[in-house]
C-alpha positions in Angstrom: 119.9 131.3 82.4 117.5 129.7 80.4 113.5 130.7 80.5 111.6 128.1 81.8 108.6 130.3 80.4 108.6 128.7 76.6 107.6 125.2 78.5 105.1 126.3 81.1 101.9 126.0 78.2 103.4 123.0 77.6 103.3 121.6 80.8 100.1 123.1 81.5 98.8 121.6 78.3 99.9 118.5 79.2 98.6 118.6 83.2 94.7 119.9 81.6 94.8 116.6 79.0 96.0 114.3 82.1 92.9 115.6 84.1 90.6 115.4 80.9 92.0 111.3 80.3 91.2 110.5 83.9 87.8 111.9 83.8 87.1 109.7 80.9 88.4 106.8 82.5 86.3 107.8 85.5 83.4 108.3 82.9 83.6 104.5 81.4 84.5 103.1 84.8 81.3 104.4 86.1 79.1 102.9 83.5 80.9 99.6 84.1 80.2 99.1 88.1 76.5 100.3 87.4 75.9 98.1 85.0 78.0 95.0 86.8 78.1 96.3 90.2 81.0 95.2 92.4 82.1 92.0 92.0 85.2 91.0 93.6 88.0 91.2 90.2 91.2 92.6 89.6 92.1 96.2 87.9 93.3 94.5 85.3 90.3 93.1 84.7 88.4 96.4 84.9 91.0 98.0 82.7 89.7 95.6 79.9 86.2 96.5 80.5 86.5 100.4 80.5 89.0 99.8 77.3 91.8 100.9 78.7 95.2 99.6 79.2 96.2 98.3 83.0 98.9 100.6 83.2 96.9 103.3 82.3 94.0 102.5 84.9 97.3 102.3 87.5 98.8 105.6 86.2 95.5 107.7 87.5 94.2 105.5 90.7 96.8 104.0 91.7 94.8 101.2 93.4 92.0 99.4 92.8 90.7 100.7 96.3 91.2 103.9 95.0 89.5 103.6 91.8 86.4 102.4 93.8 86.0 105.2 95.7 86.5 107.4 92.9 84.1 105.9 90.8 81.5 106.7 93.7 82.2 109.8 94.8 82.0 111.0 91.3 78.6 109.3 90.4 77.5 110.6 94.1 78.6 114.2 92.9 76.8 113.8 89.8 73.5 112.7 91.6 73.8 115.5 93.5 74.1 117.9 90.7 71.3 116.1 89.0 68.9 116.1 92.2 69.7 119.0 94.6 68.9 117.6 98.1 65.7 119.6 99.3 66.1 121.7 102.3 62.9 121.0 104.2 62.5 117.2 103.9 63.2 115.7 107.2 66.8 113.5 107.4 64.6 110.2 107.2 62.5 111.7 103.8 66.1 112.8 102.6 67.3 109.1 102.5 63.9 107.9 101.2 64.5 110.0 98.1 68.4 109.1 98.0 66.2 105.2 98.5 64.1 105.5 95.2 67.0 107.1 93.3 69.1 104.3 94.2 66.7 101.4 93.0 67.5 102.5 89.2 71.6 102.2 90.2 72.0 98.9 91.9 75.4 98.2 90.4 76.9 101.8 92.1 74.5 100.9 95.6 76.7 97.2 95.6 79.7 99.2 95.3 79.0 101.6 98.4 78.1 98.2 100.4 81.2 96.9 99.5 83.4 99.8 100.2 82.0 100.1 103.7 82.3 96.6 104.2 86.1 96.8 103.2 86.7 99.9 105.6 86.1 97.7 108.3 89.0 95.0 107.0 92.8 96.0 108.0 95.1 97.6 105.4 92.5 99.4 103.8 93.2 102.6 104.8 91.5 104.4 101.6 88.1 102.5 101.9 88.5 103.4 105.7 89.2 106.8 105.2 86.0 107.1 102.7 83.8 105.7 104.8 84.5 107.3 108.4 84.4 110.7 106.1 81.4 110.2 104.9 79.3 109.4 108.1 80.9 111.9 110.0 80.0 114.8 107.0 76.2 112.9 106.7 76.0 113.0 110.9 76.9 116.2 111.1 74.5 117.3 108.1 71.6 115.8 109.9 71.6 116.3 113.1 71.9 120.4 111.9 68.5 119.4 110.3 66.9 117.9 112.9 68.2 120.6 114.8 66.3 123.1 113.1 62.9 121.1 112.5 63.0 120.7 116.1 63.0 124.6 116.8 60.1 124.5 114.0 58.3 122.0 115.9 58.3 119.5 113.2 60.3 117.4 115.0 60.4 115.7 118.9 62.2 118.0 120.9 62.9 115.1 123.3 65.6 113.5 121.0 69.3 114.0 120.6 69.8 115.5 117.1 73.1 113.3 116.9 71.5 110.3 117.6 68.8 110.7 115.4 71.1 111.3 112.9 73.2 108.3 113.4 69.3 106.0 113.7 68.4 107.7 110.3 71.5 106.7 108.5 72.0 103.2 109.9 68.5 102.4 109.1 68.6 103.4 106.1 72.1 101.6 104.9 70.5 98.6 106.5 67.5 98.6 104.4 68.9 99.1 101.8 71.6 96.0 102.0 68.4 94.0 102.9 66.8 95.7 99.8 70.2 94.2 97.8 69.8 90.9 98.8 65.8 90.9 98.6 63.9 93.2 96.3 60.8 92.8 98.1 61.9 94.9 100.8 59.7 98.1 101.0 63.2 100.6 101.9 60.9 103.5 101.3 58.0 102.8 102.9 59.7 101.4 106.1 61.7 105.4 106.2 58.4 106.5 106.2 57.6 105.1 109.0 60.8 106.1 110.5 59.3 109.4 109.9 56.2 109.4 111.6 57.9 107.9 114.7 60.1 111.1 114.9 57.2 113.5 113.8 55.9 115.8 116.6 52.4 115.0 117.5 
């Protein structure tokens, strides 16, 4: 019997440089949709933009669908590492900071826009599965917040946590696809006011 042992470093050698490749695709691919955002192209045509070939972009991602959401959940996990989210900001002060992190990333803001948009189209199951993912974790988040500035009386008491949590997030996205198409729209300051409304007297 032969020992398969002699071509395990191999293969492990070979499965660590595979990871390592598609993180530097992710890496150039990430630059790329900040700086041009989301406009409607092919893979192929992003492939040539991140310097890569087509085959190599389809190798990793498979789809462009799934490169998309790739590319954003990895520059979300990095502005998360970067900006640890602060524990006793309300949910509407939490998206007002996510707000003015967001104005210097507009390229990466269009691309969340658009993958929520697409979730909503048939046959998009990856975009689809992204997006009902994330507002389920980000409900779920929230309302435990409001939950406990509520108990801290920082917070109306009067309010379903779950659909304040649900209010906070879908004013916020809506701001900030108003803020998209019209830079003049104050995102922040209308959170703000968001806030106060919820604020305990």
């Amino acid at each position: 019997m032969t020992d398969p042992s002699p071509g395990a470093p191999r293969a492990r050698g070979r499965y660590a440089k595979g990871i390592a490749r598609r993180q530097e695709i992710l890496d150039k691919a990430i630059e790329v949709f900040a700086r041009r955002g989301s406009k409607k192209t092919t893979l192929r045509a992003i492939a040539e933009e991140v310097g890569v070939t087509h085959a190599a972009l389809t190798h990793y991602f498979g789809s462009l669908e799934e490169l998309l959401v790739a590319v954003y959940r990895e520059s979300e996990r990095r502005t998360d590492d970067e900006h640890p989210k602060q524990s006793d900001l309300s949910p509407a002060m939490m998206m007002k900071v996510s707000a003015e992190e967001n104005r210097t990333i507009p390229g990466l803001v269009q691309l969340y826009s658009m993958l929520v948009t697409t979730a909503l189209e048939e046959n998009h199951p990856v975009a689809h599965e992204f997006a009902t993912q994330r507002f389920s974790r980000l409900r779920t988040e929230m309302a435990g917040r409001v939950r406990a500035m509520q108990e801290s009386g920082q917070l109306r008491d009067d309010l379903d946590p779950s659909l304040v949590a649900a209010l906070v997030i879908a004013a916020s996205d809506g701001l900030q696809t108003q803020w998209l198409l019209d830079p003049a729209v104050d995102h922040e300051a209308a959170l703000e006011m968001l806030d106060r409304l919820l604020a305990r007297d």
